[in-house]
C-alpha positions as CSV (number, residue, x, y, z in Angstrom):
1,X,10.3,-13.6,-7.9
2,X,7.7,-13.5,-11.0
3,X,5.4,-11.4,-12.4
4,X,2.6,-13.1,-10.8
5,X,-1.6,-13.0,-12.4
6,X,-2.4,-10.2,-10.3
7,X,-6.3,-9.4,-9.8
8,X,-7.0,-6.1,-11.9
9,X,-10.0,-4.2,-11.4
10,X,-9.5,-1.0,-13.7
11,X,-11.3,2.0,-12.8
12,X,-12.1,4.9,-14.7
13,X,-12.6,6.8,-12.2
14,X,-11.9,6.5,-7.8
15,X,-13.7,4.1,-6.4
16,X,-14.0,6.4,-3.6
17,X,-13.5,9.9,-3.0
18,X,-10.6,10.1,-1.0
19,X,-8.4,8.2,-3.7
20,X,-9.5,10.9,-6.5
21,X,-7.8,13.8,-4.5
22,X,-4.7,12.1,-3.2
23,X,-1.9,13.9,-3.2
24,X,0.9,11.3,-4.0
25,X,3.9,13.5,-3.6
26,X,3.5,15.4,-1.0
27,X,2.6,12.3,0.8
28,X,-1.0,13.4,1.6
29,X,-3.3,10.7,3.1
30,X,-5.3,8.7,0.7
31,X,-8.1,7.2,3.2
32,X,-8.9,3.3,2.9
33,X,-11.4,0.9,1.6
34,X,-14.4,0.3,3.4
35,X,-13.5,-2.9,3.1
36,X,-9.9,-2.9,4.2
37,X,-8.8,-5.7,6.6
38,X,-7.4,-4.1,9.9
39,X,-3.4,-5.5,10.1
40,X,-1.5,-2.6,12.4
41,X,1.8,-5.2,12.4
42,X,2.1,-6.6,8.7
43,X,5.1,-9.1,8.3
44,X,7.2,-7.9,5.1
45,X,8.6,-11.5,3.9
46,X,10.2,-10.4,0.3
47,X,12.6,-7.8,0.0
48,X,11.5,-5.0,-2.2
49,X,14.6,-5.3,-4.9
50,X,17.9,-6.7,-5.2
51,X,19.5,-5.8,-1.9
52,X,22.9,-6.9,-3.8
53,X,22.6,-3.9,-6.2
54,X,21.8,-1.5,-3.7
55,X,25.3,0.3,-2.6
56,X,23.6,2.0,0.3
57,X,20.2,3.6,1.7
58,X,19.4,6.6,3.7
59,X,17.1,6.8,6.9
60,X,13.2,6.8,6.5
61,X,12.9,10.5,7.2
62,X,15.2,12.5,4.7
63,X,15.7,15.9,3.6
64,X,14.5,17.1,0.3
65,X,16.3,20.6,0.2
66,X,14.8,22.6,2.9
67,X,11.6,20.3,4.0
68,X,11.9,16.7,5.3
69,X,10.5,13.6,3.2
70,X,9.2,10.5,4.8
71,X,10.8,7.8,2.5
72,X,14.1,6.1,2.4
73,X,16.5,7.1,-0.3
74,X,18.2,3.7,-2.2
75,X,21.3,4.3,-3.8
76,X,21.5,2.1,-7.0
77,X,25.1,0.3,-7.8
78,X,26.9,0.6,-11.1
79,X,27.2,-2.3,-13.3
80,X,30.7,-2.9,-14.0
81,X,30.5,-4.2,-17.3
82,X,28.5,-1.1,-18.6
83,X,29.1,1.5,-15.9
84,X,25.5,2.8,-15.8
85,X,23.4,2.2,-12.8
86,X,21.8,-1.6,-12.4
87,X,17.9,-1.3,-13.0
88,X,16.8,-2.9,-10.3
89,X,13.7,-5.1,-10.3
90,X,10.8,-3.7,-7.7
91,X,8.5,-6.4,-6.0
92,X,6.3,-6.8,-3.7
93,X,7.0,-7.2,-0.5
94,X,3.6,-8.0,1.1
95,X,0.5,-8.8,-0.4
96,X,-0.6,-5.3,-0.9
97,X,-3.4,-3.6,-3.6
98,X,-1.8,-0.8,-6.0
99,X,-4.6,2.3,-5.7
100,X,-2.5,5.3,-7.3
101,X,-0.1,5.7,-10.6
102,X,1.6,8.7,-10.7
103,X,3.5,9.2,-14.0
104,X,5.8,12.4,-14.0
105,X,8.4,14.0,-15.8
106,X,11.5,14.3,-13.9
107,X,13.9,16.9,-15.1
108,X,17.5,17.3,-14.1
109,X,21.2,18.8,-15.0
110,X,23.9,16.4,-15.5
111,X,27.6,17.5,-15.0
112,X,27.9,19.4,-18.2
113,X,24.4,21.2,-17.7
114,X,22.3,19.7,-19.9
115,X,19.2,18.9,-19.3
116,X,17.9,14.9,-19.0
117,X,14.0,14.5,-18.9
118,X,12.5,10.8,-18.3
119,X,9.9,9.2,-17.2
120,X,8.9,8.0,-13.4
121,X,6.6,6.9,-11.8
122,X,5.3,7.1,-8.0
123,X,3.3,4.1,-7.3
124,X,0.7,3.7,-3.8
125,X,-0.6,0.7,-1.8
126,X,-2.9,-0.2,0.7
127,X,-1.7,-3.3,3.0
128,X,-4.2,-2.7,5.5
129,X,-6.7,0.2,6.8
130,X,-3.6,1.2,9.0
131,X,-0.7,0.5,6.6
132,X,0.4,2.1,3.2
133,X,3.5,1.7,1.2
134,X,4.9,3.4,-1.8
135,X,7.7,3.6,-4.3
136,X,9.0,6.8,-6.2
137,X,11.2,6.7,-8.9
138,X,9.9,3.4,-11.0
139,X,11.7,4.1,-14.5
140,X,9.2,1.2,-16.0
141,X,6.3,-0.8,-15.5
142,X,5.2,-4.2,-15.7
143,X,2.0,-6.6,-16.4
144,X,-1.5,-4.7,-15.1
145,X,0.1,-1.3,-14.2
146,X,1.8,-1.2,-17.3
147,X,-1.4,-1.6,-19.0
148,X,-3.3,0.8,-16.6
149,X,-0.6,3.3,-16.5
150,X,-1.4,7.2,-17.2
151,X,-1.7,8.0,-21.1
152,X,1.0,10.4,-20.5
153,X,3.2,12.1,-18.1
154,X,2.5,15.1,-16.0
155,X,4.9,17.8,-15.9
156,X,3.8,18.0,-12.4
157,X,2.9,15.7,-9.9
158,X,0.0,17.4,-7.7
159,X,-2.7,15.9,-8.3
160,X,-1.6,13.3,-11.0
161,X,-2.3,10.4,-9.1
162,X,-4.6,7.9,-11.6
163,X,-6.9,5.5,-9.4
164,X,-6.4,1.8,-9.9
165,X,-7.1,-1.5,-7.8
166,X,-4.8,-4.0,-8.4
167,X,-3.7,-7.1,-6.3
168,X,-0.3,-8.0,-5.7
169,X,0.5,-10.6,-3.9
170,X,4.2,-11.1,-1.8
171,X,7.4,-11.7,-4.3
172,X,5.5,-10.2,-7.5
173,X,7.4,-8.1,-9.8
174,X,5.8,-4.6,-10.0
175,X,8.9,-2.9,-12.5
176,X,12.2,-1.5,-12.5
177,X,13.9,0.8,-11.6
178,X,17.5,2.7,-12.4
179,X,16.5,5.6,-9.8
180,X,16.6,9.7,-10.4
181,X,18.6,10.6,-13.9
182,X,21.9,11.5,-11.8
183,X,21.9,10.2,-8.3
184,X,20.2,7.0,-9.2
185,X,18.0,6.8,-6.0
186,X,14.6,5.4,-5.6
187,X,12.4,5.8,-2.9
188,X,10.6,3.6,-0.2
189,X,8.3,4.7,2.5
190,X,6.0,3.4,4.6
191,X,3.1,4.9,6.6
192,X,1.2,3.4,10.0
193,X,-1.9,5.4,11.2
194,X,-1.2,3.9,14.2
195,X,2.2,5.3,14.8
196,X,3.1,8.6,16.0
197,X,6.6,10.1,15.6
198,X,7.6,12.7,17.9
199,X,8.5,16.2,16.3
200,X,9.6,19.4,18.4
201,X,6.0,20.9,17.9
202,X,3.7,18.1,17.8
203,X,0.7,20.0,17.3
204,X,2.0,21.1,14.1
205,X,2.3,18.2,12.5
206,X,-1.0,17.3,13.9
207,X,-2.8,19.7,12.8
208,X,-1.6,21.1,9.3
209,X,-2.8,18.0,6.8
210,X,0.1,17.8,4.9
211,X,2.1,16.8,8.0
212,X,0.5,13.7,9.0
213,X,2.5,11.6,7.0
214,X,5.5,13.0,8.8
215,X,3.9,11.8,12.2
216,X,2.9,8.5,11.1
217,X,5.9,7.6,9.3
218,X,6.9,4.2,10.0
219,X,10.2,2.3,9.6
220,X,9.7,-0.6,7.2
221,X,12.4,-2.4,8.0
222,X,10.4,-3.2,11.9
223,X,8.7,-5.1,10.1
224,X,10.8,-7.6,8.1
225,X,11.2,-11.1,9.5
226,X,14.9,-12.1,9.4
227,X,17.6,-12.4,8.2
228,X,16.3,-9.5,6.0
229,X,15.3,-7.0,8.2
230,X,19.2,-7.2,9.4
231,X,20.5,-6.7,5.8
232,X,18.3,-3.8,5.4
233,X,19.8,-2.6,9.0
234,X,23.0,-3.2,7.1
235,X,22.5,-1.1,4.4
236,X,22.6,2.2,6.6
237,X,25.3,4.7,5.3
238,X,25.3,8.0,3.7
239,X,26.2,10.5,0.8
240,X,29.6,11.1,2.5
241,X,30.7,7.3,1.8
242,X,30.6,5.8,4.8
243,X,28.6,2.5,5.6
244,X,28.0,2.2,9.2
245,X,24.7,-0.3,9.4
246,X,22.3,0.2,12.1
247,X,20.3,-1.5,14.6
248,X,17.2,0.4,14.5
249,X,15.3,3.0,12.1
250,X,15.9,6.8,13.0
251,X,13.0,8.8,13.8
252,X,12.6,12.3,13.4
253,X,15.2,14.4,13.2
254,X,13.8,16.9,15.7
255,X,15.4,17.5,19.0
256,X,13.6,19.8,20.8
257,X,16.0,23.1,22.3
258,X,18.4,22.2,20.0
259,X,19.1,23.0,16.3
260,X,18.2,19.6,14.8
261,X,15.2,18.9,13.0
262,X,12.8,21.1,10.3
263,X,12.4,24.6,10.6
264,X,9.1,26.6,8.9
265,X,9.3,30.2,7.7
266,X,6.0,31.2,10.3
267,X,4.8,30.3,13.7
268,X,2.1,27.7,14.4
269,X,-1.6,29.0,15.3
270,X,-4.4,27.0,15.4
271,X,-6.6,26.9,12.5
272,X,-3.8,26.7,10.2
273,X,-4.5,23.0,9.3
274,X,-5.5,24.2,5.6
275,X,-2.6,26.3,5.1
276,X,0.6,25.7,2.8
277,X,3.2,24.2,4.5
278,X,6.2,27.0,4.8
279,X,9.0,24.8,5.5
280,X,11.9,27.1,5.7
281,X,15.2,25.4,7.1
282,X,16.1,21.5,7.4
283,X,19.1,21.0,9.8
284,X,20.1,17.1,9.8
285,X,22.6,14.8,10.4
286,X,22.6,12.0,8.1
287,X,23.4,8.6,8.5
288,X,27.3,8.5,8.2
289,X,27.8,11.2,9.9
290,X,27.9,14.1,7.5
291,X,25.2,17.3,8.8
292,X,23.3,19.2,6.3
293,X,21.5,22.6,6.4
294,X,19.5,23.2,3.7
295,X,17.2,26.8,3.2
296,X,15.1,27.8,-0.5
297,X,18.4,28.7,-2.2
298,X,21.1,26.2,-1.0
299,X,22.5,23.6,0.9
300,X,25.8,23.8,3.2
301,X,27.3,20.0,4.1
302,X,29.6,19.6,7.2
303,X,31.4,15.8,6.3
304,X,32.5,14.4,9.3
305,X,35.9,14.8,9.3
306,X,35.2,18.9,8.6
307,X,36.4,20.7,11.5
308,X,32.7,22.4,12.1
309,X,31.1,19.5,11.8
310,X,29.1,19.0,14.8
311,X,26.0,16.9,15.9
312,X,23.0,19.8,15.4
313,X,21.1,17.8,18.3
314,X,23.9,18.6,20.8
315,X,23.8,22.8,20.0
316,X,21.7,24.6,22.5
317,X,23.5,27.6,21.3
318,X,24.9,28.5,18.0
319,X,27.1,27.0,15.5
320,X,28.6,27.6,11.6
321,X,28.9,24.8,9.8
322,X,31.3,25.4,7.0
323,X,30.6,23.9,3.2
324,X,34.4,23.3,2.3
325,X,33.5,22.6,-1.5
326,X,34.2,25.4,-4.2
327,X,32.9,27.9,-3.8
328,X,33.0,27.7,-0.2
329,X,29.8,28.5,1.9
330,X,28.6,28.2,5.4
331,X,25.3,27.8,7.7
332,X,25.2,30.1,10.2
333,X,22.6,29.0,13.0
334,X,21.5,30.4,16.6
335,X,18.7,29.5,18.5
336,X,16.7,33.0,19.8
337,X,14.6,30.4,22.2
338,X,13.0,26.5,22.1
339,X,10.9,27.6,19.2
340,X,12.8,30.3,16.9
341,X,16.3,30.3,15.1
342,X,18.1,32.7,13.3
343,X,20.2,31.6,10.3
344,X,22.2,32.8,7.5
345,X,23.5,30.6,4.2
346,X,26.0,32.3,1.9
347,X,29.5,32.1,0.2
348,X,32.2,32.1,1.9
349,X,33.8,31.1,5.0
350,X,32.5,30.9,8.6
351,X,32.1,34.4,10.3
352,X,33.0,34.9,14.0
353,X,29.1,35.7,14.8
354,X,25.8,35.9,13.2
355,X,25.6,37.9,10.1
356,X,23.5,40.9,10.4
357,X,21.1,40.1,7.0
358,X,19.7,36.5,8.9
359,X,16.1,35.5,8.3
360,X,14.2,33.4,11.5
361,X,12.5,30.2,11.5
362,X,10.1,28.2,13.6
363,X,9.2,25.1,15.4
């Protein structure tokens, strides 16, 4: 890997008007160069970082309290010799053109409460007119985007995004990266315009703009050659310690008549494609096993040895999942039909039936 003469062309401002008002981070679409050359099926031939310093990654659709994200979630390893995270070097792994920096201010709460502010950045490319990629949480920058970075970092990052055209071509080094100030994740996505995942109401996601990235996420592991796409596979596991590998990408989380998937606080109607996304209630089973239901306020885990743990794509009915960490708390769901569910999050443990004060959410 190196950190190849890459072809910068810095812009002061777009160079066209659907760059300017991307929206990076809530994965809004970015359009493409008239230009672009069409490639539906790019080949990924370098892995994105060290695979050896990754300790495990989530799936490509992953929840972000109560809404879903379409990225993968890299769990960085701790160097033994200086028990921090490893900062992991970020490269390309296609030939691919950087058109959006997005430098941000990430604040968090370690263990003791204080609070740790630093530096990220979220980074967009264009590898063909059908085909994006992107990275979120880049602690540092290298060569051209280093030097065409924002002067400074936005406390938020809606409509942060600085416009830049720069070349990079398969194996260059881009930065580094030691992931989020306490979990030490980073984040890979992927999106295909011609893909469509299937969600519980597809007319939703088709329909309300900030959605579409949902529907045409993409799992970028398809499209590794070997052997890397089966390390990536191998890399499946989850926050509940488990590595159990995979053979293929999971999709959306949505089951339709069931209680998996993402849940929004009002119904769909048409004409709503302008409106703010309400999500209201994520209900997912991750990758090892463990199911988590996360509304506004909180989030109850069900590991998978927990005696309530149960597969939210096999309930037609209702279930509590109970949260046996202190203090103890538990999800309370029940579908009222294919399209509604009633659901309570508080303290304490499991009721017999569905509290009286529960809110309803939609497909």
């Amino acid at each position: 890997m190196h950190e190849a003469d890459v072809v910068v062309e810095p812009t002061a401002t777009a160079t066209h008007e659907s760059i300017a008002v991307g929206l990076p981070n809530s994965d809004g679409a970015s359009g493409q160069d008239a230009g672009c050359v069409s490639d539906p099926t790019p080949v990924l031939t370098v892995a994105h970082t060290e695979l050896d310093k990754i300790d495990f990654m989530m799936p490509m659709i992953v929840p972000s309290g109560n809404w879903l994200k379409n990225r993968s979630y890299f769990v960085i390893g701790t160097d033994p010799a200086t028990g921090d995270a490893y900062d992991v070097p970020v490269y390309a792994p296609v030939d691919m053109t950087l058109y959006g920096i997005t430098r941000y201010i990430e604040s968090a709460r370690d263990f003791d409460g204080n609070v740790l502010e630093q530096d990220q950045y979220d980074l967009r490319f264009h590898v063909s007119c059908e085909v994006e990629l992107g990275f979120d949480h880049v602690g540092r920058l290298v060569g051209a985007a280093l030097e065409l970075q924002p002067a400074e970092a936005a406390r938020t990052t809606r409509d942060s995004m600085k416009s830049v055209r720069i070349a990079y071509t398969a194996g260059d080094l881009i930065g580094y990266s030691q992931g989020t100030g306490m979990a030490h994740t980073f984040d890979f996505l992927m999106t295909n315009s011609g893909s469509t995942i299937q969600y519980a109401n597809q007319e939703r996601y088709e329909t309300m703009g900030e959605l579409s990235r949902l529907r045409q996420a993409t799992c970028p592991y398809d499209y590794y050659i070997e052997p890397m796409r089966s390390q990536y596979f191998a890399l499946f596991g989850g926050w509940a310690g488990l590595m159990i590998g995979a053979d293929e990408c999971f999709g959306s989380p949505d089951v339709p008549g069931t209680l998996a998937g993402g849940w929004f606080g009002s119904p769909f109607e048409l004409g709503t494609e302008f409106a703010v996304v309400d999500w209201a209630l994520a209900v997912v089973p991750t990758a090892d096993g463990r199911v988590e239901v996360n509304d506004a306020q909180r989030s109850v885990r069900a590991d998978p040895d927990d005696p309530t743990n149960l597969a939210p794509g096999l309930v037609t009915t209702e279930h509590c999942y109970q949260d046996y960490r202190s203090p103890a708390s538990f999800a309370y769901l029940k579908l009222l039909s294919a399209d509604e569910i009633a659901y309570a999050l508080a303290d304490g443990p499991c009721p017999s039936s569905l509290p009286t004060d529960f809110s309803v959410a939609y497909r």
